[in-house]
C-alpha angles and dihedrals in degrees: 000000000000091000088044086056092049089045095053085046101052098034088049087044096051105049090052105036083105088057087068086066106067136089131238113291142192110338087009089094096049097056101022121021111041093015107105089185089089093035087070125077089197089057088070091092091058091066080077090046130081085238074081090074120085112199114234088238100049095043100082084038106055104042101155088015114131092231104047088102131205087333087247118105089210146048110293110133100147088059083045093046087067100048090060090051087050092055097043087058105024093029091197102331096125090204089075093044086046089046086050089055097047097041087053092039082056091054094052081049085054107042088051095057082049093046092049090046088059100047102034109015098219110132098196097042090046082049093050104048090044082056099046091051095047084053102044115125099219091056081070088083091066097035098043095041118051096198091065089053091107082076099062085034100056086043095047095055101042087053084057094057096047095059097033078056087057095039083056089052086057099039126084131191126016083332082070091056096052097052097054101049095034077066102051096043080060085046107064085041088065097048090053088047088070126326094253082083085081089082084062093100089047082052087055091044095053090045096051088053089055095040093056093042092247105308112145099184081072098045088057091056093067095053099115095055085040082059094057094060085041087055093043085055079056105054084044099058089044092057088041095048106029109033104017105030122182120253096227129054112269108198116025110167112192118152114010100204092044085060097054096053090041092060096044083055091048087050091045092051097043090049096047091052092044090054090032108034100176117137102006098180117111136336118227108237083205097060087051109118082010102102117061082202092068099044094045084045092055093045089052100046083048092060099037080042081057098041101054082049099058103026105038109030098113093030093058111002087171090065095039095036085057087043090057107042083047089064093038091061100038095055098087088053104037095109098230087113089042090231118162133050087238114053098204136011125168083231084073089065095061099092092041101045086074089076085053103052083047096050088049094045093054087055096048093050088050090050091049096046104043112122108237142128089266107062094157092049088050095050096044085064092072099041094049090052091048088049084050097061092034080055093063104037089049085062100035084065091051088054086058109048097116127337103268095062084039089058103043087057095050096054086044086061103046108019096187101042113123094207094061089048089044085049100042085049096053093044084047086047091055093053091048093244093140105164093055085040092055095048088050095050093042094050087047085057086042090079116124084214102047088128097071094055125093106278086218095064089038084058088054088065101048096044088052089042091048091045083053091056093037083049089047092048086251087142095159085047096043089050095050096051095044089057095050082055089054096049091056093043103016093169096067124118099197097059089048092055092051085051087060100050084055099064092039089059085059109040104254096128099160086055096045089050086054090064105035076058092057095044094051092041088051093043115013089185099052092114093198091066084065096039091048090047088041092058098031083062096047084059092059088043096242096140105175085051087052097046092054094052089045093052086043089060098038083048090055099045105013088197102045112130107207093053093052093045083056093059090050099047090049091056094053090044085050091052102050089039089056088243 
């Protein structure tokens, strides 16, 4: 077991030591980078407060803002716990962020080569599958980007107690006691990683079935301590929905049909990039129920997902038993309630990857042990197969390595979405490229169908166009743009307060002041609104204004720069001026 372990640990190392090299990426910067909530121990607290909670729609607006929150709009403080602990030891080095994703991916690696021995005792195949799912291509989305780590938290620690409940039924004694509340203690951890840690009972479930041989005399047995994780679920969903409830809507039903095949699209399109992992970058929520392949895909791998079930459950329980968990992961993120903003992420495949990896371990150990006159060729099979996903990791790593090479992938593989222009704007934004920013952004609004996008995301456009004309002394432009922002999301600080410092770049104070006003009125703890005033007085010379708007903002948030940097400035200002 031990050389299994090590195996699991180098192979898994190897193929994503180039992962260590990159920089953040994507929502990296939101919750991590120029997010100050993490960079404070005192925020801490706040991990129990609704100040916790970032709205979706202020999220892409806020960004370095006081009261953006932990960057989730729901409920996630374990994943945030340790992003506070990154920061207090790497402070913003991302190799120490990316080191903290693959050591707990290694640990999910390990903890399913444990569980399989359990349930099945087959050592190889146990090994296999551990390794298949350590090399797999669409885990790179978790490792490479920090902001997605919820997902291999919430899996680490349900894994844990999975295998801490199986420790308790062997256990006797005190030793009993500790187990099992050791796992549900793990259990609720996982729940408050990300919400997809609620299947966790049904995982149990579905072990215990297989555990026992199918026996479900003996998995009923078992229905009270079944009911602890169940009540633990419970006391999950009451804190989620009553005391910390999430900023987006969670289940919104609409056409049932259109969901369906929705979901069989979604399926097609996940299957297809498992087997196939070429360019896994970003789906396109738009091409989603646009391919017939897809669709027809999905529907097939849903039968011949049914029939193994039913035909072939005693015969081969390894290959039922990763159908099933497959399908059991993937539920909450199937897309027939419509629940989610993005339709499909391969970070939702992290959970369910794992029945995959089981279903093409069992393969491989038959293959390699398989008793015929070409033992080398047999066993070539496996290790080719296991060079074939490593391949692709290895340059899936490579893709995100920072945003700009992310990007630039993204708008190689689809050429007309207006979410990789938007992206690779933004990205071209942040490295101050704005001529090549503003063509992207423009050919993202350029869109014939702009108008079935999320007007939130369509506001993001407009508000980085519009700081590109207020940074190029574009006022009219910038106003203008900044209006057609407002018209899409009308309750956002932030645009208010850019609005503001239009007006103030062109002397229309009463107007600016108007605005500072409306941003602080809709969100008295977005700090820029004071800052803004504060400055736009000092401009007026109106000191004792300015110094309230600075303290305000320094009450609101004690450690926030501009604001500091105002104070300063003004009492330079006063001192040359004799005040």
């Amino acid at each position: 077991m031990r050389k299994h372990i090590l195996w699991i640990v180098i192979l898994t190392s190897l193929v994503y030591i180039n992962a260590l090299y990159g920089n953040f990426v994507y929502d990296d910067y939101l919750v991590i980078v120029d997010n100050g909530f993490i960079k404070s121990a005192k925020n801490i607290a706040l991990l129990f407060s609704r100040r916790y909670l970032t709205h979706p729609l202020e999220a892409g607006f806020n960004v370095g803002a006081y009261n953006i929150g932990s960057g989730e709009g729901s409920y996630r403080p374990v994943a945030t716990l340790s992003y506070f602990l990154n920061y207090a030891v790497f402070k913003l080095d991302p190799f120490g962020y990316r080191l903290t994703n693959i050591v707990i991916h290694i640990l999910c690696a390990i903890l399913i080569y444990m569980l399989l021995n359990i349930l099945f005792a087959k050592p190889r195949f146990a090994l296999f599958t551990a390794i298949l799912f350590g090399i797999h291509p669409v885990n790179a989305e978790v490792i490479n980007c920090t902001a997605f780590r919820p997902n291999s938290l919430a899996l680490l620690l349900c894994l844990l107690a999975i295998n801490l409940y199986f420790k308790f039924k062997e256990a006797s004694g005190r030793a009993k006691y500790f187990y099992i509340t050791a796992s549900l203690f793990s259990a609720l951890l996982a729940m408050f990683s990300k919400e997809i840690a609620v299947i966790l009972p049904l995982a149990i479930v579905l072990c215990d079935y297989y555990h026992f041989h199918f026996d479900s005399v003996k998995v009923l047995k078992n229905l009270k301590v079944y009911l602890l994780y169940f009540l633990i679920v419970a006391i999950y969903i009451a804190i989620y929905f009553l005391m910390m409830p999430p900023t987006q809507t969670i289940f919104n039903v609409q056409d049932i049909y259109v969901n369906l095949m929705r979901m069989f699209d979604t399926l097609g399109i996940y299957v297809k990039d498992i087997v196939y992992p070429v360019d896994l970058v970003f789906i396109d929520s738009m091409a989603i129920f646009q391919s017939h392949f897809n669709v027809v895909l999905g529907i097939a791998t849903s039968i011949i997902s049914i029939y193994i079930v039913v035909k072939k459950n005693k015969f081969n329980p390894e290959v039922s038993f990763g159908v099933i968990w497959f399908f059991l992961w993937l539920l909450p993120m199937n897309n027939f309630l419509n629940m989610f903003r993005i339709l499909a992420a391969y970070r939702y495949l992290y959970p369910p990857i794992v029945g995959f990896a089981v279903l093409a371990g069992f393969i491989l150990t038959k293959i390699w042990e398989a008793n015929t006159r070409t033992p080398i060729l047999q066993r070539t099979v496996p290790l080719a197969c296991f060079a074939y996903f490593a391949i692709f990791s290895i340059s899936s790593n490579a893709t995100w390595k920072n945003d700009m090479i992310l990007n630039l992938s993204m708008v190689e593989k689809n050429p007309t979405s207006f979410y990789a222009h938007m992206e690779l704007g933004n990205t071209l934004l942040k490295y101050g490229n704005l001529t090549d920013a503003k063509d992207e952004l423009n050919f993202a609004l350029s869109r014939p169908d702009l108008d079935k996008y999320n007007p939130a995301v369509v506001s993001v456009v407009y508000s980085n166009l519009g700081y590109i004309y207020l940074t190029e002394n574009e006022y009219a432009k910038a106003e203008q743009i900044y209006q057609q922002a407002l018209s899409l999301t009308p309750h956002l600080a932030y645009l208010h307060t850019q609005l503001g410092i239009c007006y103030v770049k062109q002397g229309l104070y009463e107007k600016a002041f108007d605005y500072f006003n409306k941003a602080k009125k809709i969100n008295p703890y977005y700090t820029p609104a004071y800052v803004r005033a504060g400055r736009a007085y000092m401009l007026l010379r109106k000191y004792a204004q300015a110094k309230i708007e600075f303290n305000k903002a320094l009450q609101i948030y004690s450690d926030y720069e501009p604001a500091r940097d105002g104070l300063k400035e003004l009492e330079k200002v006063q001192k040359e001026a004799g005040k």
